[in-house]
C-alpha positions as CSV (number, residue, x, y, z in Angstrom):
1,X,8.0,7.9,25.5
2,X,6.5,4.8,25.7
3,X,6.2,3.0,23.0
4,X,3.7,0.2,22.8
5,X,6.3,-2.3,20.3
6,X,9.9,-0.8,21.9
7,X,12.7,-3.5,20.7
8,X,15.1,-4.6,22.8
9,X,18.5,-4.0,22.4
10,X,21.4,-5.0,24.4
11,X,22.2,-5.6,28.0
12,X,21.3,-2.7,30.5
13,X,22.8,-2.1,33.6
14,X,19.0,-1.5,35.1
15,X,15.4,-2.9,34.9
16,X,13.4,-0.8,32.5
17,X,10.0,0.1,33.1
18,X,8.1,1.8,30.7
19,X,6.9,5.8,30.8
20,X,3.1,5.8,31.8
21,X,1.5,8.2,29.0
22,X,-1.8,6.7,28.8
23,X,-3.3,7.8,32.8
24,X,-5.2,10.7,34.2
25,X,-3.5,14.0,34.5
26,X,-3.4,13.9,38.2
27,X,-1.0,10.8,38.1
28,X,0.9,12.1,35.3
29,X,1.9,14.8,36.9
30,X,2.4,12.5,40.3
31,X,4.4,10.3,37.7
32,X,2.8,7.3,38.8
33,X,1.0,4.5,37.6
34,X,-2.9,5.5,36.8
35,X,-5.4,2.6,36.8
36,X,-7.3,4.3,34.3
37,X,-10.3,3.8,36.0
38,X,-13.4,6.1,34.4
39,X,-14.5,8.7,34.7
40,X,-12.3,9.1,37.8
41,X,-9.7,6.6,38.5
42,X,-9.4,4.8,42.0
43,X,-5.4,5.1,42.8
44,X,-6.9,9.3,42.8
45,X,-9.8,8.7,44.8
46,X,-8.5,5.4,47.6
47,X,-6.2,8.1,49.0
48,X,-8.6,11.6,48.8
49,X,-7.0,13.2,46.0
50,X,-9.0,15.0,43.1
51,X,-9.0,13.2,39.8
52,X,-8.4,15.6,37.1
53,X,-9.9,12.8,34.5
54,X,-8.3,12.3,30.9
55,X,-6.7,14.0,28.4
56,X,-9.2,13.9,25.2
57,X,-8.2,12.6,21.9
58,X,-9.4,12.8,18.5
59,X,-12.2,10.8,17.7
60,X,-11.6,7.6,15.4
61,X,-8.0,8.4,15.2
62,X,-7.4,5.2,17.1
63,X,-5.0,2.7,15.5
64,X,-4.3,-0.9,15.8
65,X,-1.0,-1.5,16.4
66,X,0.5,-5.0,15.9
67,X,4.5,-5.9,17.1
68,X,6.9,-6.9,14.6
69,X,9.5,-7.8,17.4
70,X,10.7,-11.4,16.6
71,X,9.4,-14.2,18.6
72,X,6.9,-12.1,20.9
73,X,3.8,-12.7,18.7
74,X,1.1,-10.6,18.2
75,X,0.9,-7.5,20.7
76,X,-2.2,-5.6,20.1
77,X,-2.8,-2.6,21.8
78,X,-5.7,0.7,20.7
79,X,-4.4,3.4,21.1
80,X,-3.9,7.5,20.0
81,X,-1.3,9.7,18.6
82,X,-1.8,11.8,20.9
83,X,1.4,11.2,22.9
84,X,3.3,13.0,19.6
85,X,2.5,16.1,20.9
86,X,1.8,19.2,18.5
87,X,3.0,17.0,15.7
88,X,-0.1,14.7,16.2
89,X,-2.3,17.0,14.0
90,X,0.1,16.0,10.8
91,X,-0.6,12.6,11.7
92,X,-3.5,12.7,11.7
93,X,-4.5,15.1,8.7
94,X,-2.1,11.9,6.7
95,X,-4.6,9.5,8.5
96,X,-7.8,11.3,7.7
97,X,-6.8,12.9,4.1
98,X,-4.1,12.3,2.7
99,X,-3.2,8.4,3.2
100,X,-6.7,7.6,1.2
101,X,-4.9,9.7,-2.2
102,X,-2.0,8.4,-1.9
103,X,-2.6,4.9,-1.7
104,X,-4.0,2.3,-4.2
105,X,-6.3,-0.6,-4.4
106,X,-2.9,-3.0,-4.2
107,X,-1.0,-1.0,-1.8
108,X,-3.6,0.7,0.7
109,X,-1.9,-1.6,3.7
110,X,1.4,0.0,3.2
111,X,-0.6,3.5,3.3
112,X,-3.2,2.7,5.9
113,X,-1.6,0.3,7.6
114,X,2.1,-0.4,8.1
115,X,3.3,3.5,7.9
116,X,1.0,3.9,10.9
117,X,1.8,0.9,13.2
118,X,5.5,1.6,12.8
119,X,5.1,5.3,13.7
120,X,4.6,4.2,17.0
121,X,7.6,2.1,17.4
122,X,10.2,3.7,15.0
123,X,11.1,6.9,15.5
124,X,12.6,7.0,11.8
125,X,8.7,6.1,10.2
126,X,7.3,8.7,12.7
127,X,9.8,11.2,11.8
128,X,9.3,10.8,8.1
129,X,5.5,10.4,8.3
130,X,5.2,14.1,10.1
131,X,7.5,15.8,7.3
132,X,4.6,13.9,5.0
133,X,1.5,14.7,6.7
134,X,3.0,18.2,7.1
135,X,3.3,18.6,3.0
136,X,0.0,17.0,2.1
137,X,-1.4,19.5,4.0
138,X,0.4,22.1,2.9
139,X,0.6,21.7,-0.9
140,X,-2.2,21.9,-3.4
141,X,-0.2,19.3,-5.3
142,X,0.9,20.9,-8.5
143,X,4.6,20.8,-9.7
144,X,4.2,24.1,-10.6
145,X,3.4,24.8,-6.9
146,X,5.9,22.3,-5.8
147,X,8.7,23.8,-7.6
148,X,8.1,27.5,-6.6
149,X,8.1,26.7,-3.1
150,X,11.2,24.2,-3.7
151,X,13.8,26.8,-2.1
152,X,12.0,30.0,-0.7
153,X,9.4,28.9,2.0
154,X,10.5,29.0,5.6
155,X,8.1,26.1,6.0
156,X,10.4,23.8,5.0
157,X,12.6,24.5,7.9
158,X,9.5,22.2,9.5
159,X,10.3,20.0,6.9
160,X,13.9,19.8,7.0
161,X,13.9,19.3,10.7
162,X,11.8,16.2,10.8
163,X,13.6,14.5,7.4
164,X,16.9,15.1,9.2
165,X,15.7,13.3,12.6
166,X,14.4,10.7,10.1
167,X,17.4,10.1,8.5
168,X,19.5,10.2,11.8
169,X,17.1,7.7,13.9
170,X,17.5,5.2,10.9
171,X,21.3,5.6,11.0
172,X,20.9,4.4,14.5
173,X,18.2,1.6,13.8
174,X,20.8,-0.1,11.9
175,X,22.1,-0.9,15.2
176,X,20.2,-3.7,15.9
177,X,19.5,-6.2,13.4
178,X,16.4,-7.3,13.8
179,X,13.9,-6.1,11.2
180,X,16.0,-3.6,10.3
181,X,16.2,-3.7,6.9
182,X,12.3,-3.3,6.8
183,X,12.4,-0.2,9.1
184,X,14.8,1.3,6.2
185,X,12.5,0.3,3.5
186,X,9.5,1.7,4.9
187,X,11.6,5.0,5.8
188,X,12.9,4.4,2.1
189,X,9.3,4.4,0.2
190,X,8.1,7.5,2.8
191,X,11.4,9.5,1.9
192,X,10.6,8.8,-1.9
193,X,7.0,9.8,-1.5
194,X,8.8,13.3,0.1
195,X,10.6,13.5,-2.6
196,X,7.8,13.3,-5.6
197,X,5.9,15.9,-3.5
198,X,8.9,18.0,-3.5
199,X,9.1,17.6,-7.1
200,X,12.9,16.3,-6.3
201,X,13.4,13.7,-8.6
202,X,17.2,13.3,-8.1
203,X,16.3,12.8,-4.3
204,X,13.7,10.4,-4.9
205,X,15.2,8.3,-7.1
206,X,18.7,8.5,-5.3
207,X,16.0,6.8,-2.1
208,X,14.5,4.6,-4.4
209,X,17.9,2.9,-5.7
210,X,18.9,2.7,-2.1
211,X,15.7,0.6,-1.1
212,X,16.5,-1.7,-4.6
213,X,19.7,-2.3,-3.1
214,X,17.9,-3.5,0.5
215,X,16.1,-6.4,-1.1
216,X,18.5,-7.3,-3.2
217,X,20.5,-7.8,-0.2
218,X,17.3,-9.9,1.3
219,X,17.0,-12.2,-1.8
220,X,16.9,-15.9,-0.9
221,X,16.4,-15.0,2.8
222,X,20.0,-14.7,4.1
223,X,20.7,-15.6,7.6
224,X,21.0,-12.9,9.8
225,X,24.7,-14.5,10.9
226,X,26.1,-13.9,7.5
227,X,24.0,-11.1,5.7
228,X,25.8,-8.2,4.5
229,X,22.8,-6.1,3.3
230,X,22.9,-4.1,6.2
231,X,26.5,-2.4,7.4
232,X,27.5,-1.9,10.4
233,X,26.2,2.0,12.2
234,X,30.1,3.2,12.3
235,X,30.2,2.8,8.5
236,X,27.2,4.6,7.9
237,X,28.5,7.2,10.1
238,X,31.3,7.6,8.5
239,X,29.9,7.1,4.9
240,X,26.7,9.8,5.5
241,X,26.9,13.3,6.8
242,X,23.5,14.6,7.5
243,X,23.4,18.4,8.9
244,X,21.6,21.2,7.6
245,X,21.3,21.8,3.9
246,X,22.1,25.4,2.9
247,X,19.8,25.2,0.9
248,X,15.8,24.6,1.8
249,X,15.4,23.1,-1.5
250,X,17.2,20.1,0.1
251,X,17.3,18.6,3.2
252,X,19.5,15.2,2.7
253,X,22.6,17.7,1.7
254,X,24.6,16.3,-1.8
255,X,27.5,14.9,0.4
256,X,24.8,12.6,1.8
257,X,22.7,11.9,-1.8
258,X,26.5,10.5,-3.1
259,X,26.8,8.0,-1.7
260,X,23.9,5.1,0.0
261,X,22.8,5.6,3.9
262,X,22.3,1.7,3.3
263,X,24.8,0.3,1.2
264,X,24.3,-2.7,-1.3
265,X,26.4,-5.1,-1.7
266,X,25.6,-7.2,-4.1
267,X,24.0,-5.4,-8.0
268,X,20.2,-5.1,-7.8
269,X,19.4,-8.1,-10.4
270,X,15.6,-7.5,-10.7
271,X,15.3,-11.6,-10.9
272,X,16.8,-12.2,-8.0
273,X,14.6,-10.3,-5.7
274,X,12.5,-12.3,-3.1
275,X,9.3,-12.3,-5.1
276,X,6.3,-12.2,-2.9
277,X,4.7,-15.6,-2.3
278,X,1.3,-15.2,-0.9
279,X,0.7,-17.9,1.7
280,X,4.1,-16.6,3.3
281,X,4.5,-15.3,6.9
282,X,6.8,-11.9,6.1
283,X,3.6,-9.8,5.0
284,X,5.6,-6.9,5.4
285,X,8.0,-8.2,2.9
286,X,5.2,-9.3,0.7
287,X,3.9,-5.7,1.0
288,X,7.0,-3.9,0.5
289,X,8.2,-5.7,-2.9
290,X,5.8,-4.6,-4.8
291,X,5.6,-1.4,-4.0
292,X,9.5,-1.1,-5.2
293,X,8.8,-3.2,-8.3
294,X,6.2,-0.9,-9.5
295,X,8.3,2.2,-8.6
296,X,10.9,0.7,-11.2
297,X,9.0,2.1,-14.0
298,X,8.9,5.8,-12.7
299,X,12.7,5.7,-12.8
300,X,12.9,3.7,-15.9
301,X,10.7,6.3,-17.3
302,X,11.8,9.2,-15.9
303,X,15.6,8.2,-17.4
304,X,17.2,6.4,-14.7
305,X,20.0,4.4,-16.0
306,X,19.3,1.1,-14.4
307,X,20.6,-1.2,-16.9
308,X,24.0,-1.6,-15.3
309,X,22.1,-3.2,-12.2
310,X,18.7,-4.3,-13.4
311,X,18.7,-6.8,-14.7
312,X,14.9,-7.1,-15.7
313,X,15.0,-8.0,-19.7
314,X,13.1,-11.2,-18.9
315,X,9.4,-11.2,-17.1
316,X,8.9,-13.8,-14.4
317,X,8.2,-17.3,-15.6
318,X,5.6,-17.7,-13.0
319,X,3.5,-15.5,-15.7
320,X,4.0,-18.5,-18.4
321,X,4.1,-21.3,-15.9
322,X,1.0,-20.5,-13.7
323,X,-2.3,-21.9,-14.4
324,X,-4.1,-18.7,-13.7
325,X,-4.4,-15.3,-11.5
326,X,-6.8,-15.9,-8.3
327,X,-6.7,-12.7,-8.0
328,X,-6.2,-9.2,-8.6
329,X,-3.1,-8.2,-6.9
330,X,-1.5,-11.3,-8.9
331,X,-2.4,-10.1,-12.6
332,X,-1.5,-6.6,-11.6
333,X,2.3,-7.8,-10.2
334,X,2.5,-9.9,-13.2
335,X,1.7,-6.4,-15.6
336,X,4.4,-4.4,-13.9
337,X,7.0,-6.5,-13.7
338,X,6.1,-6.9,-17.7
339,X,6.3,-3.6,-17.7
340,X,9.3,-3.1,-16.4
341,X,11.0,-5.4,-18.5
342,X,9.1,-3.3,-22.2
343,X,10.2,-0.3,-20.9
344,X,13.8,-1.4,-20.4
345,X,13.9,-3.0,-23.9
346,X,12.4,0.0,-25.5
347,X,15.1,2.5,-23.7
348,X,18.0,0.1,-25.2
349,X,15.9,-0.2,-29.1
350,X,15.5,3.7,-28.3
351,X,19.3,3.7,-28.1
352,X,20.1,1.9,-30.8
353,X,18.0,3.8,-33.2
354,X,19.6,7.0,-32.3
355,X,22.9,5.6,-33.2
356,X,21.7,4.1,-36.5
357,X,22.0,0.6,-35.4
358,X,20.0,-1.6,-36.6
359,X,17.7,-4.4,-34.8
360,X,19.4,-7.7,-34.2
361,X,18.3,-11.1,-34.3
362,X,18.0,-11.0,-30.3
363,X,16.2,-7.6,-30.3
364,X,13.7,-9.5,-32.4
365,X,13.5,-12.7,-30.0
366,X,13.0,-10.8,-27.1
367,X,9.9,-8.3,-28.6
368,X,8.7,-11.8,-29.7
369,X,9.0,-13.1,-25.8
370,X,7.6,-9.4,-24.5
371,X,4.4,-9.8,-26.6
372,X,3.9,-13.5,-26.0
373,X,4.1,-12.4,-22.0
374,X,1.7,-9.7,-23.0
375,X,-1.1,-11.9,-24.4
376,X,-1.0,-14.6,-22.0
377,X,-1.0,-12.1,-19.1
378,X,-4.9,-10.5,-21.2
379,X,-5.8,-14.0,-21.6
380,X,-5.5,-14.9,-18.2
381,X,-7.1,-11.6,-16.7
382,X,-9.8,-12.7,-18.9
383,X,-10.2,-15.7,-17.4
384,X,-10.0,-14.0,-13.8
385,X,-12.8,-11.3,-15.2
386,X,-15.4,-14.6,-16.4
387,X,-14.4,-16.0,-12.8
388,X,-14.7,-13.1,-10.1
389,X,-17.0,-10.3,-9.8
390,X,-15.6,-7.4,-8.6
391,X,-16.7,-4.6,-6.6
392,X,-16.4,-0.4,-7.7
393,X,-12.9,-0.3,-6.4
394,X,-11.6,-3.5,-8.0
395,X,-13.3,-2.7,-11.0
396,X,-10.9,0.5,-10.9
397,X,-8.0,-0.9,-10.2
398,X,-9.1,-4.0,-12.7
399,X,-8.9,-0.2,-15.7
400,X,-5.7,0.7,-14.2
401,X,-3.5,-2.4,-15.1
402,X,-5.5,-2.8,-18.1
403,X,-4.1,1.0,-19.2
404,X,-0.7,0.0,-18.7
405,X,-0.9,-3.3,-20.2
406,X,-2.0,-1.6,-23.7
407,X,0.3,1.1,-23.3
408,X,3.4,-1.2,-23.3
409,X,1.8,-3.4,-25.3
410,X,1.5,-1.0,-28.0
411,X,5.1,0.6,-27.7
412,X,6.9,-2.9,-27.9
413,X,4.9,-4.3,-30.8
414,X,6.0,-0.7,-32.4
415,X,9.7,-1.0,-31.1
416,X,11.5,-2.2,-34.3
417,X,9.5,-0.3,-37.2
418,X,11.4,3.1,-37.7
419,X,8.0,4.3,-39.6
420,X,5.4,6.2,-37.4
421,X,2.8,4.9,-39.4
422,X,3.3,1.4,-37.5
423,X,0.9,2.5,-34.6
424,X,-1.8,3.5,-36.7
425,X,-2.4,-0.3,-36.6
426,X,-3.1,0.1,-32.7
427,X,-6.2,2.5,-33.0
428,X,-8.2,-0.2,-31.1
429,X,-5.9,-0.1,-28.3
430,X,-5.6,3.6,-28.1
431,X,-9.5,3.6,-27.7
432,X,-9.4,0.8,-24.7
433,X,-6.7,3.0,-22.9
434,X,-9.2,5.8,-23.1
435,X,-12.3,4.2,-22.2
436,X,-10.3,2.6,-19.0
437,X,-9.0,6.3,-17.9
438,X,-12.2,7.5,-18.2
439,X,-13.2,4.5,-16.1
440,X,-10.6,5.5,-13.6
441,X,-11.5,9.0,-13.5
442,X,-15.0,8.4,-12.7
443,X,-14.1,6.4,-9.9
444,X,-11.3,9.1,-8.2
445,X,-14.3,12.3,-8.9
446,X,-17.1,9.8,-6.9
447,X,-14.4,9.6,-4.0
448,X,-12.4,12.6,-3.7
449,X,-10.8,13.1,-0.7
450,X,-9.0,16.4,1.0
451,X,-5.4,17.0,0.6
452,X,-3.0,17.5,-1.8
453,X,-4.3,16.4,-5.5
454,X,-1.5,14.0,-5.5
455,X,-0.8,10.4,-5.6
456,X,2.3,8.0,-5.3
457,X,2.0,5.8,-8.4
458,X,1.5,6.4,-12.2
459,X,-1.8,5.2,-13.6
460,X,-3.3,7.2,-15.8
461,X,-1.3,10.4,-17.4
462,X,1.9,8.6,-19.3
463,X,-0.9,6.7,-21.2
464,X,-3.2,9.3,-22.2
465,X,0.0,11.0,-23.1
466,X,1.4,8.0,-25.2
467,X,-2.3,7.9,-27.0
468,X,-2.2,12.5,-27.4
469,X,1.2,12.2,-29.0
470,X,1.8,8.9,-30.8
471,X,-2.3,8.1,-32.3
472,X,-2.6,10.0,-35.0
473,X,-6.5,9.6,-35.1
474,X,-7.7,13.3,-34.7
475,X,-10.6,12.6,-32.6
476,X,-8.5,10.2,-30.5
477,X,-5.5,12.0,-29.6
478,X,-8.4,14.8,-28.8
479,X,-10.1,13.3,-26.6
480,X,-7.0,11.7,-24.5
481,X,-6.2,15.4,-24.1
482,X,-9.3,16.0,-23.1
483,X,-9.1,14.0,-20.3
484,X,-5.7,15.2,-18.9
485,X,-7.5,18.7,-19.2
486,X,-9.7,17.4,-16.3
487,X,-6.7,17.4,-13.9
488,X,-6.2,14.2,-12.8
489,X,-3.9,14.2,-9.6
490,X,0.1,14.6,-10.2
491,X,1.0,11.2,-10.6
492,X,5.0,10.6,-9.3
493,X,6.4,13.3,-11.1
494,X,3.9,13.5,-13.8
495,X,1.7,16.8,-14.4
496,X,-1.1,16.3,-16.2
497,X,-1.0,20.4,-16.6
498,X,2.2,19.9,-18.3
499,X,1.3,17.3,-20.6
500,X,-1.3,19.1,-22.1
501,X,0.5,22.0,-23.2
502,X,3.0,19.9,-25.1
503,X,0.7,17.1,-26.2
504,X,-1.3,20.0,-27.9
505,X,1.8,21.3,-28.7
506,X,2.5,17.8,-30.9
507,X,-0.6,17.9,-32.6
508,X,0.0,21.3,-33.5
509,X,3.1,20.3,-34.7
510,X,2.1,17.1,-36.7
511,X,-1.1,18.2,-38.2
512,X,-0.1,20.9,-40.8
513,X,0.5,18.3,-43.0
514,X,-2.0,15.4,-43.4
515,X,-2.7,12.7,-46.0
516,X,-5.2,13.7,-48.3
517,X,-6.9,10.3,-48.3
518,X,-6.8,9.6,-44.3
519,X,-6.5,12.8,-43.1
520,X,-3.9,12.0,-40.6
521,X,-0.6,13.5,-40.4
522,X,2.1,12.1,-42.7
523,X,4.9,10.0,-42.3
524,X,7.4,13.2,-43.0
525,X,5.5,15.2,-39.7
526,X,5.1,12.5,-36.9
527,X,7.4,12.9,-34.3
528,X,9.7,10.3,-33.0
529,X,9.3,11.4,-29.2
530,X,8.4,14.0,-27.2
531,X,10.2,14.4,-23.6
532,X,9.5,17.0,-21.2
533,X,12.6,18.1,-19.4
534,X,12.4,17.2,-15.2
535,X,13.4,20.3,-14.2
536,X,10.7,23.1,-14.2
537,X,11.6,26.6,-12.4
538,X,10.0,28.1,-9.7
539,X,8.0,30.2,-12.1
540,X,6.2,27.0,-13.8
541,X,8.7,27.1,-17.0
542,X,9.9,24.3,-18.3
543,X,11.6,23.0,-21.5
544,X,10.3,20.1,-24.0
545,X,12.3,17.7,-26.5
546,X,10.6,16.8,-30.0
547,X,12.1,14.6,-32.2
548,X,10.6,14.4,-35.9
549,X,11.5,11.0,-37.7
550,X,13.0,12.7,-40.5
551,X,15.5,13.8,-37.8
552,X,16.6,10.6,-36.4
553,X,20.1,9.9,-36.9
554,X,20.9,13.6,-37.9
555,X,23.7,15.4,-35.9
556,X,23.7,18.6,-34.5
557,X,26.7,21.2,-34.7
558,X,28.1,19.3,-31.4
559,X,27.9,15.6,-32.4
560,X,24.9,14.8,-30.7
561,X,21.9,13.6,-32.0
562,X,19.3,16.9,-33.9
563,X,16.3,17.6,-31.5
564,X,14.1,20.7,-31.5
565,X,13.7,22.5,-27.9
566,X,10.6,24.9,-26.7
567,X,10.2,26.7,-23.6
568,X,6.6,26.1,-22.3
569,X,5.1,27.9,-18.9
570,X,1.9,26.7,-17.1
């Protein structure tokens, strides 16, 4: 096929001359070179032969594609997908429907952009992209749904197939150095994407670790004569087996999940990586960063333990040094990389509660640093609000890191009190986190798009959970559930359907004791946490954690620490 941004590698015993694709029928099937004269082209008609004209494409399915090849500058050509053959229809239902719901305001040129230029050229992104286009189309969205088709439908063979070639072509890409670490990064976020649509959270976070480990490798720009990020293609031969699962539930077979198709070798220190610097040439780079440093906190969330390699305790000092945000993507990769760093010091506080330690004089420094970070970052969004209008879509994504800022903001001030009853001093906060989600909301209803109900990033379901299961204001908690009973789209792994059976569940739970004088639950109901277990069955089931404070500390029969368990379906 050829391929408007081929990359040259090694000598050849022969001059290469591309495939002609892009002619009439009558020279393709001639296999010569069409002029692509129209309507009828003149190397058909100078020598008497019928022209047969040109294929059709789909309208507006045209994309502008842009070389990355090193040196040759910018190669812009228009052209179709209609070369991919029956696969193009994937393509394009990702192009029309599905890349708009998965992408955000600060990521829609990885979505609508990069994913689609390298299709062309890498036959890894083209691979991956059809098993994607394949399952937005396919899948309503739901983990419910997700999970019941994890191992029984023969589509997945479709599936299976096109991950596989995915996997193998990047194997090969290694082969030649030249922007092959970004090749395996964008194969990397598409393969994670897979993977939350799946409902495969092993998968996806085994994929996500492996792309940490690429720009780690990248940090301070190594020299292409001495980086080690990327090994060498007989080592990842020999370290990866990729062949046909047994089982349809998954395609990258456990042999290959064990160990990293691109191995790391130096640990992923979070302050290390090559922060994006916007006046800088490597936009792809610049792209790609962030995208990982926001997918941090889905692992982080979801469990991962990351501490042994990330080390991401202390925020950026750019957000202290800085004068101000220009803009909006800089406030919002200021707020996740803060809240990476809360969520990390609340697993290890977490940790050391359930072990009855108690907080040190560092744990103490660093929530002072966390919430210092957090009000300078509001102070200077403020400032960017007074400076910048903003249109509908900005204004969204302007509610979106404003939820997570409160929501971490809320759980690290709360960190080292053992009593419940702390948050209650957060009740303002929890009523800005709902006011933004409903903002959010509004904005997703007036521009819903086909596809699966589904999107890449968290936004707003962890914090209307946080605000259903740890405000104890009645009307509050209420009306956070309220909105998750709207549906939002499966964020990542999170279900908004599943959160609302076990966030009523906690108020249930919490509420058949309250104060006389407030009328909120006491101190001796609250519950510490509520987890929901990753691993729902085909048939929707799927079990919950809760842990009351008057339980924390408390052993069960087996030495570990005293939870209560419940089966939920939806």
């Amino acid at each position: 096929m050829a391929l408007a941004d081929s990359v040259a590698c090694g000598a050849q015993t022969r001059r290469r001359t591309p495939k002609v694709k892009t002619g009439c029928r009558t020279c393709k099937i001639r296999r010569v070179k069409c002029d692509e004269t129209k309507p009828h082209c003149h190397k058909c008609t100078s020598t008497g032969r019928k022209c047969d004209g040109y294929t059709s494409t789909s309208q507006n399915f045209n994309i502008q594609v842009c070389s990355h090849r090193p040196g040759s500058g910018p190669y812009n050509v228009t052209t179709a997908f209609a070369d991919f053959g029956n696969n193009v229809r994937y393509l394009e239902f990702y192009h029309r429907c599905a890349r708009p719901s998965l992408s955000s305001h600060f990521d829609s040129g990885f979505w609508s952009k990069i994913v689609l230029q390298m299709a062309h050229s890498e036959s890894a992104v083209r691979h991956a992209l059809i098993a994607l286009g394949f399952l937005c189309q396919t899948e309503p969205g739901s983990m419910k749904h997700a999970r019941a088709k994890f191992a029984v439908d023969d589509n997945y063979r479709f599936v299976l197939s096109h991950y596989n070639s995915a996997a193998r072509a990047l194997v090969e890409r290694i082969a030649d150095a030249n922007h092959a670490s970004e090749v395996a990064l964008v194969t990397c976020l598409l393969f994670v994407c897979l993977e939350f649509l799946r409902g495969n959270y092993h998968t996806a976070f085994t994929h996500l670790r492996n792309g940490l480990g690429i720009i780690a490798g990248r940090r301070n720009e190594i020299p292409a004569s001495s980086a080690t990020s990327l090994p060498n293609r007989e080592s990842i031969r020999r370290a990866t087996k990729i062949t046909r699962s047994k089982r349809l539930a998954d395609p990258m077979p456990m042999e290959y999940l064990k160990r990293d198709y691109i191995a790391a070798p130096h640990p992923v220190t979070f302050h290390e990586f090559p922060r994006p610097k916007y006046n800088s040439t490597n936009t792809l780079m610049n792209t790609l960063v962030p995208i990982f440093i926001r997918g941090i906190s889905s692992a982080l969330m979801y469990g991962v333990n990351a501490e042994d390699n990330l080390d991401v305790l202390s925020p950026t000092p750019s957000l202290l040094h800085s004068h101000s945000f220009t803009n909006l993507m800089q406030a919002q990769q200021a707020c996740y990389e803060l809240r990476n760093s809360s969520i990390l010091h609340l697993r290890t506080i977490g940790q050391q509660n359930l072990h009855g330690q108690p907080p040190t004089e560092k744990d103490y420094q660093r929530q002072d640093w966390l919430l210092r970070c957090h009000h300078i970052w509001l102070g200077k969004l403020r400032s960017l609000e007074q400076s910048t209008p903003f249109t509908e879509e900005e204004d969204s994504a302007r509610s979106s890191i404003i939820i997570s800022h409160y929501s971490t903001f809320i759980l690290t001030a709360c960190s080292l009190d053992m009593r419940e009853i702390q948050s209650d001093t957060y009740l303002e906060q929890f009523k800005k986190i709902l006011d933004h989600a409903k903002m959010v909301m509004n904005y997703r209803a007036r521009n819903k798009t086909p596809g699966s109900h589904f999107t890449f990033e968290i936004c707003v379901i962890p914090p209307l959970f946080l605000v259903a299961t740890r405000c104890r204001c009645p009307a509050t908690r209420r009306a956070a559930v309220a909105i998750l009973a709207q549906d939002p789209p499966r964020e990542g792994l999170w279900d908004a359907q599943q959160h609302v059976l076990v966030s009523n569940r906690a108020i249930q739970m919490e509420e058949h004791e309250l104060d006389p004088v407030t009328g909120w639950p006491t101190e001796r109901v609250r519950l510490t946490s509520c987890v929901i277990s990753a691993d729902m069955d085909r048939n929707g089931g799927f079990w919950a954690s809760f842990l009351p404070t008057r339980w924390v500390g408390k052993l069960d029969g087996h030495g570990k620490q005293k939870i209560l368990q419940e089966f939920f379906h939806v």
